[in-house]
N, C-alpha and C positions, 0 to 999 in steps of 0.2 A: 368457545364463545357461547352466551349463552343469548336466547330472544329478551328483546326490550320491547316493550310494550307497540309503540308504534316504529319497532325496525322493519323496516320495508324493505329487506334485503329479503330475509323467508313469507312466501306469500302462500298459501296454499297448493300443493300441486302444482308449482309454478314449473319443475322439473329438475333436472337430476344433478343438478349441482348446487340444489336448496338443502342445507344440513347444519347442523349445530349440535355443537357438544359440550354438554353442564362442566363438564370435568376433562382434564388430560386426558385421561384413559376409560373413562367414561362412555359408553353406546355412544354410536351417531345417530342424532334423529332426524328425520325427513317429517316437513310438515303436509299433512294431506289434506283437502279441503272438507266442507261440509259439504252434504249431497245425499243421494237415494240411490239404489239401486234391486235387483231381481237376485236373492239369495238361494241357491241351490243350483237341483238340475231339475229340467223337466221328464216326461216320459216320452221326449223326441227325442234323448238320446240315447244312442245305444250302451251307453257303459253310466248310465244314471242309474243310484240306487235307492233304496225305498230310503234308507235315513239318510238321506240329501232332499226329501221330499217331504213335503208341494213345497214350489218355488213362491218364495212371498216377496212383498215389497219391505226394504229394510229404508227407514229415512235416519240418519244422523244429525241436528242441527247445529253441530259444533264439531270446528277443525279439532284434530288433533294430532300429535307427533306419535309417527311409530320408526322401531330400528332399521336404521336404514339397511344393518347386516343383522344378523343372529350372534348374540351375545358370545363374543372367543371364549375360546380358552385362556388365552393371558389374562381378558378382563374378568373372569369367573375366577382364577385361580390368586388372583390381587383379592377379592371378594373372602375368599376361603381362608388365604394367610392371615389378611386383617383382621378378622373378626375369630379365628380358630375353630371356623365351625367344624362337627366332625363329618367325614364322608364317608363310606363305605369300603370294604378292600374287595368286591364282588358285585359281578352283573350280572345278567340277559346278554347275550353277546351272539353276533352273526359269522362266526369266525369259520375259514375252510368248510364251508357248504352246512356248517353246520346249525342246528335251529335254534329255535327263542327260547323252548323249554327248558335248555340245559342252559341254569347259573351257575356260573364258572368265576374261580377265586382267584385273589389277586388280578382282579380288574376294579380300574376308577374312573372316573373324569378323566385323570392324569393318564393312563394306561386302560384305551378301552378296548385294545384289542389290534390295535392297525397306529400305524404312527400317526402325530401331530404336534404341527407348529401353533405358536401363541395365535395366529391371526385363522387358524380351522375357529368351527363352530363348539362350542365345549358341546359333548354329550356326554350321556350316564350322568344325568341329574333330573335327579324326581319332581315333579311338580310342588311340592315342598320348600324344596331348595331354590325352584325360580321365582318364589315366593318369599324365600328369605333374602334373597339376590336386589330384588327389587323395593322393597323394605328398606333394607341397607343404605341403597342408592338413594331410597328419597329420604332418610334423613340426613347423607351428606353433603346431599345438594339444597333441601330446603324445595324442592321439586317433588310432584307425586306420579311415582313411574308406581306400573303395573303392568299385569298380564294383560294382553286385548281381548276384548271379549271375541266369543268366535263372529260373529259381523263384524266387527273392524277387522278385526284380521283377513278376512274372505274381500270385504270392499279394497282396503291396501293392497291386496295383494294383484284382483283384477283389474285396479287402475282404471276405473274406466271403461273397460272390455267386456265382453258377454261370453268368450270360446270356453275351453277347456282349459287352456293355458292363457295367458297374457299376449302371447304372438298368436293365436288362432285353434285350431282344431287337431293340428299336427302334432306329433309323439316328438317328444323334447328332444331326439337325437344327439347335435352338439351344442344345444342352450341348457342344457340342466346337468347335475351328477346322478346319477341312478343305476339302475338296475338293469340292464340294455340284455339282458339272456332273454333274450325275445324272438323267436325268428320275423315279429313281422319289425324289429327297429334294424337299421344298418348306415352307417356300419354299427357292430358293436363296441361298445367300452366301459368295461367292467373297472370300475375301478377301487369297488372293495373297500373304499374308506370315505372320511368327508376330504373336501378341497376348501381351500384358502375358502375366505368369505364373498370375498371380493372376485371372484373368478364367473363370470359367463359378464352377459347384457341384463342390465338393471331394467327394472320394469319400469312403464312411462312416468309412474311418479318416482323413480329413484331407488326404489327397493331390490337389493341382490338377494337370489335363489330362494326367493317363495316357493318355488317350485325344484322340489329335492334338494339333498346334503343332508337336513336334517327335520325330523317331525321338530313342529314346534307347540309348547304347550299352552291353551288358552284358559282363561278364569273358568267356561262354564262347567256345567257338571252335562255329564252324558244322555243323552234321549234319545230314542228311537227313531222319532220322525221327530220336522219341523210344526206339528200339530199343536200351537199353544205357544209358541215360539215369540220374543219379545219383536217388537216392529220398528222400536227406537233404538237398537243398536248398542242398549245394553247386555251384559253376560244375562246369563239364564241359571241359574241356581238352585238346586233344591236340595236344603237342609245341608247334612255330612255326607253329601252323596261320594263315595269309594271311586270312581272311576270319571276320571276330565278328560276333556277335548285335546284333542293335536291335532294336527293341519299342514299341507303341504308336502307331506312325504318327504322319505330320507336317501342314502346312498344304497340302502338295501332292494328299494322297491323300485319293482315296472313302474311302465308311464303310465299306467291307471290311477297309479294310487299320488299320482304328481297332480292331479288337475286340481281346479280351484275350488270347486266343490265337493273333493272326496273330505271326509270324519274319517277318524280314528279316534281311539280311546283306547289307556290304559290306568293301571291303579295309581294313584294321588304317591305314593310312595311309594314305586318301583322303580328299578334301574335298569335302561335299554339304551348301548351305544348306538341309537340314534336316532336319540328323545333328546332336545334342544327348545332355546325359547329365543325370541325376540320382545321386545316391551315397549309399552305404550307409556306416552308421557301426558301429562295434561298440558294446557296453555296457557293454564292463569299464573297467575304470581308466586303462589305458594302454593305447600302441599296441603 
């Protein structure tokens, strides 16, 4: 189904069974409202870092749709057959303890290392490729989907909330996939790969696992601090900058790197099984 102009069935934030989807197989998007909010961390918290820093006022003046899940596997991989884009046979990959340095062959999307069904989050695709993904999608739809900038993504993601996560201050336990080799999280559970999309409690606007499975990549380009940082809630850009945002941590990371406010960045063209995206939609008419 997709929104008509005055359907008052998707209201903003109205909550978690607001969704619509352009196409069969198409993302599902949750509409989130217009509003402001406190972007970062401050120096009251103990695990805030300097590029999360200073905490600024973000205002948005216009709703807009983002993915209710992170873009699958099946519908990245409908994406790849249609169009025949090419992929790579080699990643970055976190396989048996082992690290990010070593690219290891014969890994894809398709085979990142750890099983996956169509309804996991695709990873091992470069910011590139969520960028062709989304292209794609809004020419078939006549809609204009995109990366979010890192403020929308950070606003969706908190719903609302000010903690560290979405439910409060507490280490994601059994609400997120992550990295639990922690002795202060317990119990543990390692689970070494992404889960379904759909698996834990959506956040109060309707969004599943903002908070770990998969980094997800945002339009901006990388910076050190928020020093100079847009106030409207658009991306932040500069020139052919090499290295973009991701957000929300993946299956490989402690709960530090799961909170609302932790950055990451890697290169525009790299491949890391568990580098993923979600996409923003607009709300007007066309693309």
């Amino acid at each position: 189904m997709t929104i008509e102009k005055n359907d008052m069935q998707f209201q903003p934030g109205s909550g978690r069974t607001q969704w619509f989807c352009d196409l069969p197989r198409s993302p599902e998007m949750v509409v989130v409202p217009a509003g402001e909010f406190l972007m970062g961390s401050s120096h009251d918290d103990s695990e805030g870092l300097k590029q999360e820093m200073p905490v600024h006022r973000v205002t948005l003046l216009q709703p807009f749709a983002i993915g209710r899940f992170a873009v699958t596997l099946g519908q990245f991989s409908a994406f790849v057959d249609a169009t025949g884009r090419e992929m790579p046979n080699e990643m970055y990959t976190g396989e048996d303890g082992g690290n990010w340095v070593q690219l290891r062959d014969h890994r894809s999307f398709r085979q990142p290392g750890f099983p996956q069904e169509e309804d996991h989050p695709v990873v091992g695709v470069s910011w590139n490729d969520a960028q062709a993904y989304a292209n794609w999608l809004t020419k078939l739809t006549g809609k204009s989907y995109r990366l979010p900038s890192e403020a929308e993504w950070e606003y969706a993601a908190r719903a609302g909330t000010t903690t560290r996560y979405w439910w409060g201050d507490a280490a994601p336990t059994q609400r997120a996939n992550f990295n639990t080799a922690d002795p202060k999280v317990w119990p543990p559970d390692r689970r070494h790969s992404t889960v379904p999309v759909d698996t834990f409690e959506p956040n109060p606007w309707g969004l599943y696992n903002v908070h770990g499975n998969t980094w997800e990549w945002c339009e901006d380009s990388w910076h050190d601090s928020y020093d100079g940082a847009p106030q409207d809630g658009s991306a932040w850009v500069d020139g052919e900058g090499l290295s973009r945002v991701l957000r929300g941590g993946s299956w490989y990371d402690h709960a530090g790197g799961l909170r609302a406010a932790e950055r990451h960045r890697d290169i525009f063209d790299w491949y890391y099984s568990n580098n993923g995206f979600r996409l923003v939609r607009s709300l007007s008419d066309s693309a």
